[in-house]
N, C-alpha and C positions, 0 to 999 in steps of 0.2 A: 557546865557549858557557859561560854562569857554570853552576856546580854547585849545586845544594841539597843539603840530605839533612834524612832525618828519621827518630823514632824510630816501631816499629812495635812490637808484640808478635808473639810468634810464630807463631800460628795466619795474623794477618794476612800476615805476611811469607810463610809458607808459600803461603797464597790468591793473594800475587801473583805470585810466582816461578812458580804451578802455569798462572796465567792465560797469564801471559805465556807459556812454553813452549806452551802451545795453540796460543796465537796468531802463534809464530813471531814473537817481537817478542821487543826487549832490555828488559827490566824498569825502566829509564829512560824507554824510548818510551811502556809504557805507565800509567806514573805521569802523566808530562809530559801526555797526554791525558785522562788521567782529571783532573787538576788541573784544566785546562784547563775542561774542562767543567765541573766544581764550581765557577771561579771563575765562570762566565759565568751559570750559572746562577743565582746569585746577586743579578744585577744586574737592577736596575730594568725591566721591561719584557719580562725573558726570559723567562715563560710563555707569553707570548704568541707569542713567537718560536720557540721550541721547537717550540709543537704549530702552525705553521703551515702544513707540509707533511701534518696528517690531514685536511685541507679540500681538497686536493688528490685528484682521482681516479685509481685506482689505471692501472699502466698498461695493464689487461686491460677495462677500464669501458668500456661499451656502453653508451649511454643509452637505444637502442634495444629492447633488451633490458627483460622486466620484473625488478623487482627480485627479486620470489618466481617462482621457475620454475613456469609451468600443471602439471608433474610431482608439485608440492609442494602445490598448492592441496587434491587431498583432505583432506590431514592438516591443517589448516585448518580445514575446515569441521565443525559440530557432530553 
């Protein structure tokens, strides 16, 4: 796998070294994805791509259901 490298400062380097231990990931892994996603994003067409799983219903959606619960409707009204 080719290598990169790049310079950082060190508060940033600290941010990622800290993330990554969070994340139980190798501080490679989680550059390589964050790039990743900065490149993509970048590219023609990706906002749209991005948000087009918030148009999608969550997987607890009821359509049956009303949106404001009858429990909610006092606090509603004037």
């Amino acid at each position: 796998m080719p290598t990169l490298s790049f310079h950082a400062s060190g508060p940033l380097a600290k941010t990622v070294k800290r993330t990554a231990s969070r994340q139980r990931r190798k501080v490679s892994e989680l550059l390589a994805d964050a790039v990743d996603r900065g490149l993509k994003a970048q590219q023609p067409g990706s906002l749209l791509e991005c948000c087009a799983d918030l148009s999608l219903p969550g997987k607890n959606y009821d359509p049956s259901t009303p949106a404001i619960p009858p429990s909610d409707w006092r606090m509603l009204k004037p």
